[in-house]
C-alpha atoms as one frame of an Amber mdcrd trajectory, in Angstrom:
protein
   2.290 -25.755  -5.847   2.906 -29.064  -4.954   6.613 -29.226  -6.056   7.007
 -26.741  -3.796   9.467 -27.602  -0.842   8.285 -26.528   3.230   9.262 -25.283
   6.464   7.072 -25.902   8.936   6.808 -22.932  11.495   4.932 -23.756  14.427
   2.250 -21.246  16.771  -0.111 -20.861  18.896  -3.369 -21.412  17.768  -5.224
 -18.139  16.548  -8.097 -15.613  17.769  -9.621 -13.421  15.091 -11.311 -10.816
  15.018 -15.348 -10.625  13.299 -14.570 -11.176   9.399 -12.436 -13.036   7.203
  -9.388 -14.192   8.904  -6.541 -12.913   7.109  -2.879 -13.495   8.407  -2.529
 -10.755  11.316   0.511  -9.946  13.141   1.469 -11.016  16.857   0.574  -8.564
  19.101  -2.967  -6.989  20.724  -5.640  -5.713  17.990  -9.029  -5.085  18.618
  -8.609  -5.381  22.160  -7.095  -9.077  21.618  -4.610 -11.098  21.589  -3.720
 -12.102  18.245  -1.476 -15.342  17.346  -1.294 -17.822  14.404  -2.104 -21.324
  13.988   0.462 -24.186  12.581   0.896 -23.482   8.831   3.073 -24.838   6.295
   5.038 -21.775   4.673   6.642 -22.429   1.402  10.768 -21.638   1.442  11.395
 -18.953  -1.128  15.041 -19.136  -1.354  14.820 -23.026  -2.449  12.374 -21.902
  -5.954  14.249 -18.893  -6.680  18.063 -18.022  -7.830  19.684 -14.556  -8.327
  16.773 -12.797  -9.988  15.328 -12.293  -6.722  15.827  -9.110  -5.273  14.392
  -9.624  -2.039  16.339 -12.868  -1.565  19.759 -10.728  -2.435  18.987  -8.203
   0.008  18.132 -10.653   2.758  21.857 -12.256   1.843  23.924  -8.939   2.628
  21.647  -8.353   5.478  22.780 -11.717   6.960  25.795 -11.346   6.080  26.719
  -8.101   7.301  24.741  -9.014  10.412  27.346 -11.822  11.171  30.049  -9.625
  10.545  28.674  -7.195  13.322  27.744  -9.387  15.829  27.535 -13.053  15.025
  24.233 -14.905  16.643  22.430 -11.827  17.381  18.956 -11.291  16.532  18.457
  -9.148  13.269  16.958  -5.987  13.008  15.188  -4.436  10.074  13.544  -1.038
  10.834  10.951   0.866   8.798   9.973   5.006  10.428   6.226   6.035  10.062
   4.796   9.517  11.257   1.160   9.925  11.577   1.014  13.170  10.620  -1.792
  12.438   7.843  -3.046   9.435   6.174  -0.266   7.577   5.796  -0.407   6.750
   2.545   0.637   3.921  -0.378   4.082   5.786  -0.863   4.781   5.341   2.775
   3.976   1.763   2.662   6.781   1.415   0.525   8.875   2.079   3.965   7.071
  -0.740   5.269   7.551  -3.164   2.995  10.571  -3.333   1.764  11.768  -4.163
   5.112   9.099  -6.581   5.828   9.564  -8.732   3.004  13.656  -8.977   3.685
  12.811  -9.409   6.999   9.746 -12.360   6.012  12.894 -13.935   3.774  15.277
 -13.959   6.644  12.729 -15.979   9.186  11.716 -18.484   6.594  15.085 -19.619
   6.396  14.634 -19.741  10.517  17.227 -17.273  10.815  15.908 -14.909  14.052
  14.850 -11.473  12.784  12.882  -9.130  14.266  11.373  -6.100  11.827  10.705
  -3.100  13.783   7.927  -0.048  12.899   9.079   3.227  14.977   5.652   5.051
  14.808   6.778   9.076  15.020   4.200  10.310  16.927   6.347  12.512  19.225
   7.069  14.719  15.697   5.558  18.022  15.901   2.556  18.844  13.981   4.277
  20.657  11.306   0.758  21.705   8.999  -2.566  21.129   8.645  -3.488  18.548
   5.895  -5.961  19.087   2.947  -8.387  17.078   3.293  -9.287  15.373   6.253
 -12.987  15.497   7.437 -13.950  17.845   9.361 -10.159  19.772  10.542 -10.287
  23.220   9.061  -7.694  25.744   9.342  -8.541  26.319  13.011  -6.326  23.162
  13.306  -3.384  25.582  12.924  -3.010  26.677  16.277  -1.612  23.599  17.609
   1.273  23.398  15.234   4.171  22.996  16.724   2.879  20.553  19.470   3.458
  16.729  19.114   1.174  14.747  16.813   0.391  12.918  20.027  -0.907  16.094
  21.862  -3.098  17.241  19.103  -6.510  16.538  19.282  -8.176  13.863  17.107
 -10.258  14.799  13.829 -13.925  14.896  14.909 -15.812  11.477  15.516 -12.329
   9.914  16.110 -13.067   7.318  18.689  -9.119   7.906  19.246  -7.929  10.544
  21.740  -5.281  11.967  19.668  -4.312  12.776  16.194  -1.096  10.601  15.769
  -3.322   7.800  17.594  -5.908   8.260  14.914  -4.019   7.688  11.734  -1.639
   5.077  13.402  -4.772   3.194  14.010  -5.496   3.413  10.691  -2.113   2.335
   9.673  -2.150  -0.396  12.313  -5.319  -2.196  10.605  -3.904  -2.267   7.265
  -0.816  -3.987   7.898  -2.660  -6.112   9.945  -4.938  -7.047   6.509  -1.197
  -7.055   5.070   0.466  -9.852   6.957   2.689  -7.486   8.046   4.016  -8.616
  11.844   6.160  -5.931  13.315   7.125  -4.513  16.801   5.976  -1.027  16.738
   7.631   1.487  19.213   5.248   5.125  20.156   8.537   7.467  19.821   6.132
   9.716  22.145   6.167   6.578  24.880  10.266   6.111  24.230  10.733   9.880
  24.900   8.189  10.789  27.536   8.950   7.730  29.242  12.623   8.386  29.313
  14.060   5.482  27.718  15.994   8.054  25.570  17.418   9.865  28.647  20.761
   9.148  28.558  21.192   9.169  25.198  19.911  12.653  25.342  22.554  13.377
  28.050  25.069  11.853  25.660  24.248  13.869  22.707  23.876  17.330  24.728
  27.902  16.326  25.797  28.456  15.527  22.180  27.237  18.651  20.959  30.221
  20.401  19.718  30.836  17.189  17.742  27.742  16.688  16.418  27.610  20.473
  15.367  31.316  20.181  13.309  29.623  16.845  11.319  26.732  18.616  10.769
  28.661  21.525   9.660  30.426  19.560   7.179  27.865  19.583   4.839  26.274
  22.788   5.883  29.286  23.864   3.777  28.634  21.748   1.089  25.114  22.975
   1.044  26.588  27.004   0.925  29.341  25.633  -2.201  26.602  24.540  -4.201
  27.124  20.836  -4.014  25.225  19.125  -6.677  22.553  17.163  -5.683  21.156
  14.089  -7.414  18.317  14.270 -10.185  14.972  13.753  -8.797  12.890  11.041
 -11.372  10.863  12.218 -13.849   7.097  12.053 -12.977   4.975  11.345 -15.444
   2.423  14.658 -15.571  -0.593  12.900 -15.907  -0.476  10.647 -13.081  -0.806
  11.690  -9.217   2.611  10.553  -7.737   3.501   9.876  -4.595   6.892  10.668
  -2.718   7.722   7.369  -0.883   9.114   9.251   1.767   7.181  12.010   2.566
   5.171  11.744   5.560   7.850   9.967   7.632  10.431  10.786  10.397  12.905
  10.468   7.390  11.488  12.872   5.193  12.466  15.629   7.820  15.697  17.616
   7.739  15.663  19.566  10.987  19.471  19.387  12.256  18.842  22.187  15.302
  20.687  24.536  13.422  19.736  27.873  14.651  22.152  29.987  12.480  23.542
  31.457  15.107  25.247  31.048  18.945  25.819  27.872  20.316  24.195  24.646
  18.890  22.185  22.427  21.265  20.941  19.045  19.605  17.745  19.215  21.799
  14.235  20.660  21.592  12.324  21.004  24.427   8.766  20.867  24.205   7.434
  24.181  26.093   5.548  23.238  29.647   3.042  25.724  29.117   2.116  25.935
  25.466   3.162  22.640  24.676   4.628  23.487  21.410   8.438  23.190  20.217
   8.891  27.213  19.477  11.366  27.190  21.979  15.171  27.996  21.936  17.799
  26.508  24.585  19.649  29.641  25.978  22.284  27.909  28.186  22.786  23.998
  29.171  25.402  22.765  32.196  26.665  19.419  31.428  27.454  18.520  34.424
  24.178  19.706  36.840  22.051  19.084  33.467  20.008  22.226  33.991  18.867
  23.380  30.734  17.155  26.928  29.731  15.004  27.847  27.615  12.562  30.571
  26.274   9.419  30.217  23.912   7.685  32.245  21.862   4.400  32.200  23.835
   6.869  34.393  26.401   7.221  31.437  28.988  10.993  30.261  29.977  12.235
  28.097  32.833  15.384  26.186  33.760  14.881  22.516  34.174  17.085  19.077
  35.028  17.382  17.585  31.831  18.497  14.054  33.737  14.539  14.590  34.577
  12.838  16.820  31.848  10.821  13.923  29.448   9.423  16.436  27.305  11.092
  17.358  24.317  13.267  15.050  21.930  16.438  14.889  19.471  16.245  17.192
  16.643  15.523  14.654  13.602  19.297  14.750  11.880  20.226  13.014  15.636
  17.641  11.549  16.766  17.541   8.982  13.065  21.231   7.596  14.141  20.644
   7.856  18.149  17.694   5.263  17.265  19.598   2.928  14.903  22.559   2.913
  17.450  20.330   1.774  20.756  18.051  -0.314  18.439  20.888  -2.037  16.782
  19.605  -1.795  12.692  20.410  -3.709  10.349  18.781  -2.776   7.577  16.365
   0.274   6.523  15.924   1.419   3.549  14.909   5.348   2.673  13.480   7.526
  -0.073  14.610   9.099  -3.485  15.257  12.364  -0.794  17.923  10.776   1.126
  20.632  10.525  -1.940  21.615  14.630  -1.436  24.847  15.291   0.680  23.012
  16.979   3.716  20.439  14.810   3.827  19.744  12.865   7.314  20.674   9.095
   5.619  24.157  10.744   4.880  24.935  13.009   8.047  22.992  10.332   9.842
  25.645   7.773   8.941  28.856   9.756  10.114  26.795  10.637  13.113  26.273
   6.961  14.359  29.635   5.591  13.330  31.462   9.110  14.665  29.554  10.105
  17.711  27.004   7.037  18.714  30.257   4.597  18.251  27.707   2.125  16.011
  26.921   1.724  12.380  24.769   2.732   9.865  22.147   0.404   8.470  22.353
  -1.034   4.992  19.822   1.448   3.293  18.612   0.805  -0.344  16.912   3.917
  -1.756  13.348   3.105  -2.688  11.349   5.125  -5.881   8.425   6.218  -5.661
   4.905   5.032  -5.984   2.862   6.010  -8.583  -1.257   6.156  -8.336  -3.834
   5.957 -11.851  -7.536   7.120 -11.492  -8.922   8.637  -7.696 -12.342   8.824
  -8.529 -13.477   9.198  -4.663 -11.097   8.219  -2.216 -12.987   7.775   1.236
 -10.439   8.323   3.716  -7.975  10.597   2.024 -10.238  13.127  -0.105  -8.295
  15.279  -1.382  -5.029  13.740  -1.077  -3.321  10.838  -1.940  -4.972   7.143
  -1.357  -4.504   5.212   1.512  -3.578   1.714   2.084  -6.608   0.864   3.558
  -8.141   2.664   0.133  -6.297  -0.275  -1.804  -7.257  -2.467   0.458 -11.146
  -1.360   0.027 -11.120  -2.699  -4.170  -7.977  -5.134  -4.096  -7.010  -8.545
  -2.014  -3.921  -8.207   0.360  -2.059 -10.534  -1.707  -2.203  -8.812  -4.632
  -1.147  -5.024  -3.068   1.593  -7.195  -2.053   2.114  -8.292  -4.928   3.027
  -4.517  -6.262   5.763  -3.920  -3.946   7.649  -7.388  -4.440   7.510  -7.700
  -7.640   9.178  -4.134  -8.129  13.209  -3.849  -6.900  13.247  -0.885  -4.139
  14.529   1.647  -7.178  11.987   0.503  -9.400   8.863   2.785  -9.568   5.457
   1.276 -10.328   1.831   3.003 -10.068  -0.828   1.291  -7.981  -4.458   1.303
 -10.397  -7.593   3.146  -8.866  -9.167   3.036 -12.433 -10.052   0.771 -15.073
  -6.047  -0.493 -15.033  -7.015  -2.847 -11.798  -8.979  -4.791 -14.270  -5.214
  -5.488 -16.106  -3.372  -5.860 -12.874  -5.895  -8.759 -11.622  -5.070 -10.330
 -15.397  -1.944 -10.511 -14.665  -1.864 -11.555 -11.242  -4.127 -14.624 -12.468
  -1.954 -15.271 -15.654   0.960 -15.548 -13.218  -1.368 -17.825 -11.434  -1.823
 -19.907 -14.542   2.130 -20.330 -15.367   3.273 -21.112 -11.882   0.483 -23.826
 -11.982   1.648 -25.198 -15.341   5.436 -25.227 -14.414   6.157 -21.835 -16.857
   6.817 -19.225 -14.618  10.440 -17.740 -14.221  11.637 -18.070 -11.215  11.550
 -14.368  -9.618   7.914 -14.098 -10.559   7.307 -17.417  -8.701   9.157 -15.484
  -5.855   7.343 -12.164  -5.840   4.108 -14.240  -6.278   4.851 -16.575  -2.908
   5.607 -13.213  -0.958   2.527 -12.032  -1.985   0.806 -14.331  -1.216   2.059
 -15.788   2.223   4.984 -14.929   4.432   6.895 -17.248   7.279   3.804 -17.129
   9.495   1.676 -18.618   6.589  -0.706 -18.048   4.290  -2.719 -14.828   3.644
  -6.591 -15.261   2.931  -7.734 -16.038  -0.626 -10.495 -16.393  -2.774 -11.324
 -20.157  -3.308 -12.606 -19.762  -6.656 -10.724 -16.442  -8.065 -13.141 -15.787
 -11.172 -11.736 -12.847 -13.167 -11.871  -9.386 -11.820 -13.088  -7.583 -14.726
 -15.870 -10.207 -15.063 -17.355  -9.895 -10.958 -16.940  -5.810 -11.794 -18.932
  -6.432 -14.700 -21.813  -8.486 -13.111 -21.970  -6.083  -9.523 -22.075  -3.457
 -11.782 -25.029  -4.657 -13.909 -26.821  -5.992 -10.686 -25.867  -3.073  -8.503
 -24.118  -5.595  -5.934 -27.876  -7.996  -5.847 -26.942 -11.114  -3.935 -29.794
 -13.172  -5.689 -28.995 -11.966  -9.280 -25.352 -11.795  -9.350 -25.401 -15.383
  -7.837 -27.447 -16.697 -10.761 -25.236 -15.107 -13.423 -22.747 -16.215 -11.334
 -24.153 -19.724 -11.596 -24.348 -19.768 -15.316 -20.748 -18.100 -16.495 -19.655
 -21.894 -16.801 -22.401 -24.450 -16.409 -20.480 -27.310 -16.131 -18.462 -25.707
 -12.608 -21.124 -23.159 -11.531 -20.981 -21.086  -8.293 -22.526 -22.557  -5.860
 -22.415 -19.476  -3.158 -21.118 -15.994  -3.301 -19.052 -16.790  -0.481 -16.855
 -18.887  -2.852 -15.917 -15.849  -5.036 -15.175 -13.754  -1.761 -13.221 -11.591
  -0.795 -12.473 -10.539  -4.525 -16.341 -10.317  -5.416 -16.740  -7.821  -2.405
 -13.175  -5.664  -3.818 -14.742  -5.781  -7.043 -18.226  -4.315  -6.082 -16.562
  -1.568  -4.104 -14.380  -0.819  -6.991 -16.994  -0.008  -8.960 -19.351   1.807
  -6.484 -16.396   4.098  -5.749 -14.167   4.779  -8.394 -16.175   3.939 -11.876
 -18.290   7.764 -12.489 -21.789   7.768 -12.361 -21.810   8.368 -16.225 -20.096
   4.879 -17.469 -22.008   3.046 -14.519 -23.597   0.389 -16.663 -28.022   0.806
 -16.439 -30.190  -2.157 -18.746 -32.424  -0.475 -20.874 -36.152  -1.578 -19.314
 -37.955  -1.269 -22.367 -37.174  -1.681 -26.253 -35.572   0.971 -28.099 -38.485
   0.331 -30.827 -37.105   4.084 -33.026 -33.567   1.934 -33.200 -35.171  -1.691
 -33.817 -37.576   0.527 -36.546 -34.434   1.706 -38.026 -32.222  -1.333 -38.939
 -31.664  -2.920 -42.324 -31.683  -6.067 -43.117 -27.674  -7.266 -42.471 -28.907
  -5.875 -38.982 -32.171  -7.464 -38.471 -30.312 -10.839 -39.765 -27.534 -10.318
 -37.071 -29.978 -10.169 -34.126 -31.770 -13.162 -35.483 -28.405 -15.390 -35.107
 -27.925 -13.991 -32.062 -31.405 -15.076 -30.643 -31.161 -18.348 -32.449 -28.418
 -19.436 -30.491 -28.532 -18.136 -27.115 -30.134 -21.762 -25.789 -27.478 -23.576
 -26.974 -24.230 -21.766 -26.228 -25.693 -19.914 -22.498 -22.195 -19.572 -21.050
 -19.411 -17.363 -20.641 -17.639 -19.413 -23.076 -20.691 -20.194 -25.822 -21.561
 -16.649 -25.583 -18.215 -15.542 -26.387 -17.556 -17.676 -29.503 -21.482 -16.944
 -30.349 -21.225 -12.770 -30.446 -17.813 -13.058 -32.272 -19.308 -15.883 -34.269
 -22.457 -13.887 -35.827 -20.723 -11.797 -38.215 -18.246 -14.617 -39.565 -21.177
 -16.539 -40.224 -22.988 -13.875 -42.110 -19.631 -12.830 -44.214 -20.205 -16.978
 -45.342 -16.935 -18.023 -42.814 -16.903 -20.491 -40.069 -17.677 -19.664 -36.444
 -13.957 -20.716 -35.992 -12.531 -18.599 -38.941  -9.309 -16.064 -38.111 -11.148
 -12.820 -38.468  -9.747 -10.659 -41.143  -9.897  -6.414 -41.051 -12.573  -6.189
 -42.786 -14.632  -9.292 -40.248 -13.609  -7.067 -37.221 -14.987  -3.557 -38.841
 -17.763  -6.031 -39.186 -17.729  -6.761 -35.144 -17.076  -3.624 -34.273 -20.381
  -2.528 -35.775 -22.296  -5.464 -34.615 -21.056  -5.029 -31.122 -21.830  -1.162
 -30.901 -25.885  -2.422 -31.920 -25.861  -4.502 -28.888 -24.432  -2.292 -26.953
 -26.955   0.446 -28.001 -29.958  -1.231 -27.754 -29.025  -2.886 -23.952 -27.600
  -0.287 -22.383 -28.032   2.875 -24.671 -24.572   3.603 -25.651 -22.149   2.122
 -27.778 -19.799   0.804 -25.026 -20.085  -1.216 -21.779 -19.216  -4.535 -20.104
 -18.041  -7.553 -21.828 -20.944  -8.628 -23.981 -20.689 -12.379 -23.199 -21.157
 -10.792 -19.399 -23.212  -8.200 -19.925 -25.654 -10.813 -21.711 -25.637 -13.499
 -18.905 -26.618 -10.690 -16.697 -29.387  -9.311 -18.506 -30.423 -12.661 -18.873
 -32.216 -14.987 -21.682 -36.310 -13.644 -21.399 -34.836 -10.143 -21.031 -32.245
 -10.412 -23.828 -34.893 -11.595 -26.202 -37.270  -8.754 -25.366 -35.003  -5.932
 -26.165 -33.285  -7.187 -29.218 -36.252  -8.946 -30.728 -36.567  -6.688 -34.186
């Protein structure tokens, strides 16, 4: 938009990896170093007002940031454990931080957004699902997701390194730029340590908070409604699968209360239980179930960590959040948002974040998910049949409590409409101003912006043509070529990435069965069969397809046939009884191209079978 006013932010210039540069984070990837170039990054708050939600949050944020400690750096924090695939419910945790966070450096206000990656959690099951870990996987449960071996083939050496990476590569494709901190390098490396100390001093504190709502828990304290799912639709928990979705407080139910699990030396898991603890020689004892117990220095022991209901405020405390938002799970009384915030204002002497609750994320159609079969999809699954911006798009255009669904089946085809009808109004001045909003976040952030497709044709048309063509370079140029005549396609790369999303849409989540095949020969026992309305209709048909070979002329031409033979004008309103009419005259084509009584746009499908072929199976 040309109206639109600019900051200009300026970088380094940039190194990208092999492929399509989209806008990647600061920070090494692929083995290198990874920067941006000078861009000119449009400033959101200046085309919005009050219906933008991400601009509201970003004003508290500021503004409670100033009231902590004025001139300091902001902090917005997001938790990730790579227990699984981390999945598009999780990436809710992602980016509803990262877009306050975007909002509060385009108006060159210092913020830093923060990704603690909770791979020192221990392995609490053993997913469904992932290729090639059977239940043999079991016997390292217990151990840190960082001590468990990779799935086989990984070229990672452990499992929390293996779906991290995953992670990692998506939010790269995302735009997402973040400072990610290994929880496993923060606690084996002892930057915890005397916060550890602290908290083991603390712990008859910390037990009486805790305890405060352990009561609650035994009254009966009502807890909040969970939303209604809808049954039909595979929904996922926005929380689950992160630190936060844990509720381990250390409570052992009985004897004293220590807020630390050691990791056993031996067996490496967490069965362990802390017998006796000195506070002022440190040593610390414990036994584990595999029969091994010791005595160690806990100033020096770097091998166990906070129980979760501690560890949550310990973190926001010596990282000094902001903001972090959590899941539909965090609104109970016990949960670890609550106790977390009387922990870090009571014990830690710091304050809790500002922490909208964010809904969850909904998914429609899984044909075949690739990296998450049998569970829920993946980021990078979205990322496989949809454009960064517009998977972006789903999460800004939503507030935090808002739940949406994410389309695997033929609903992408609507989503991409509207995406490109938003495209349309902000172009021709229409748009309101929150959708011009969510539609700028989606599309860039403060960095600059994200990679697009120069010529974005319509979604449902490319699926349509890579379907027909089976993903043909040569053919699905030349349809490509002839959709408007006037402005073809010169080259496929000018209809990429969203041509490529498109094809792999359709190779991996449309079935086999309404996969669209071109007759190769006549269906002479249907073309013996017609009458003579029928025979007429193909006749117009074939009569015109010279003069009106577009997209356009081929639309107005199959709609145009029966309004012509009911004695109308090709430009006539159709009544009910004129579309019964093109119902039936549709369901012929359909029939005798493809042999059923569905398929692809016909204007599409016909500009992909092309003119000679056309002619020789409808000729009557």
């Amino acid at each position: 938009m040309e109206s639109e006013p600019f900051r200009r932010v300026v970088c380094e210039p940039s190194q990208y990896p092999t492929g399509p540069p989209p806008l990647f984070r600061m920070g090494e990837w692929g083995g290198r170093l990874v920067t941006h170039r000078e861009k000119e990054v449009p400033d959101v708050a200046q085309t919005t007002h009050e219906a933008d939600w991400v601009s509201r949050i970003a004003d508290e944020v500021i503004a409670e940031s100033e009231r902590r400690a004025p001139g300091k750096k902001i902090v917005c924090a997001s938790g990730l454990s790579p227990s699984g695939p981390i999945h598009l419910g999780n990436l809710r945790e992602v980016m509803v931080p990262h877009l306050v966070a975007d909002e509060i450096r385009r108006r060159g206000v210092e913020c830093e957004h923060i990704i603690s990656w909770d791979d020192y959690d221990r392995f609490r099951k053993v997913p469904a699902g992932v290729e090639g870990v059977d239940a043999s996987w079991s016997e390292h449960i217990g151990r840190p997701l960082t001590a468990v071996p990779a799935p086989p083939g990984s070229p990672y050496e452990s499992w929390g390194q293996h779906f991290k990476a995953a992670m990692e590569a998506s939010l790269v494709e995302l735009g997402v730029e973040y400072r990610g901190i290994s929880q496993t390098e923060m606690y084996t490396g002892g930057a915890y340590r005397e916060q550890i100390l602290f908290a083991m001093r603390r712990r008859q504190d910390i037990d009486a908070v805790l305890d405060r709502y352990r009561t609650l828990e035994k009254a009966g304290a009502k807890k909040p409604k969970k939303q209604q799912k809808p049954a039909d639709e595979a929904e996922v928990e926005a929380a689950e699968g992160s630190g936060a979705a844990s509720e381990d407080d250390g409570s052992t139910g009985s004897g004293a209360y220590y807020p630390y699990k050691p990791y056993c030396t031996v067996c490496g898991r967490d069965l362990t239980t802390v017998t006796a603890y000195d506070d002022e020689s440190t040593e610390l004892a414990y036994t584990c179930q595999c029969g091994h117990g010791e005595t160690v220095l806990l100033r020096e022991f770097d091998h166990g960590k906070l129980v979760w209901k501690v560890d949550w405020p310990m973190r926001w405390a010596y990282e000094g959040v902001v903001f972090e938002p959590s899941g539909v799970d965090h609104q109970s009384p016990g949960s670890s948002f609550v106790v977390g915030g009387q922990l870090v204002k009571e014990i830690f002497g710091a304050e809790q974040p500002l922490g909208p609750m964010y809904a969850f994320v909904g998914i429609s159609g899984m044909a075949k998910m690739s990296s998450s079969k049998g569970g829920v999809p993946t980021p990078a699954d979205a990322l496989q049949i949809m454009e960064a911006p517009l998977l972006r798009w789903l999460y800004a255009r939503r507030k935090p409590n808002q739940s949406f669904k994410v389309a695997f089946d033929q609903e992408i085809q609507r989503t991409y409409d509207e995406w490109d009808a938003l495209g349309r109004k902000i172009a021709d001045g229409s748009a309101q101003p929150a959708d011009i909003a969510a539609h700028t976040r989606a599309s860039t952030t403060a960095l600059g912006p994200l990679t697009a497709t120069p010529r974005p044709l319509p979604y449902r048309t490319l699926a349509s043509v890579t379907d027909i063509t089976g993903g043909e370079k040569e053919q699905t140029l030349r349809i490509l070529s002839e959709l408007d005549p006037e402005h073809p396609v010169h080259a496929l790369d000018e209809v990429r990435p969203r041509l490529d999303r498109a094809h792999r849409w359709v190779t991996t989540q449309v079935p086999e069965d309404q996969r669209t095949r071109v007759r190769d020969e006549p269906d002479t026992g249907l073309l013996a069969s017609l009458d003579d309305t029928q025979r007429e209709s193909l006749r117009l048909l074939l009569d015109g397809l010279d003069e009106h070979w577009s997209l356009d002329g081929l639309t107005q031409l199959v709609y145009g046939v029966p309004k012509v033979q009911a004695g109308l004008d090709p430009d006539a309103k159709p009544t009910p009884e004129l579309k019964v009419a093109q119902r039936g005259f549709f369901a012929l084509l359909y029939r005798l191209l493809v042999g059923r009584e569905t398929g692809p746009r016909l204007p599409t499908l016909l500009l992909a079978v092309g003119q000679d072929r056309v002619r020789k199976l409808l000729a009557a």
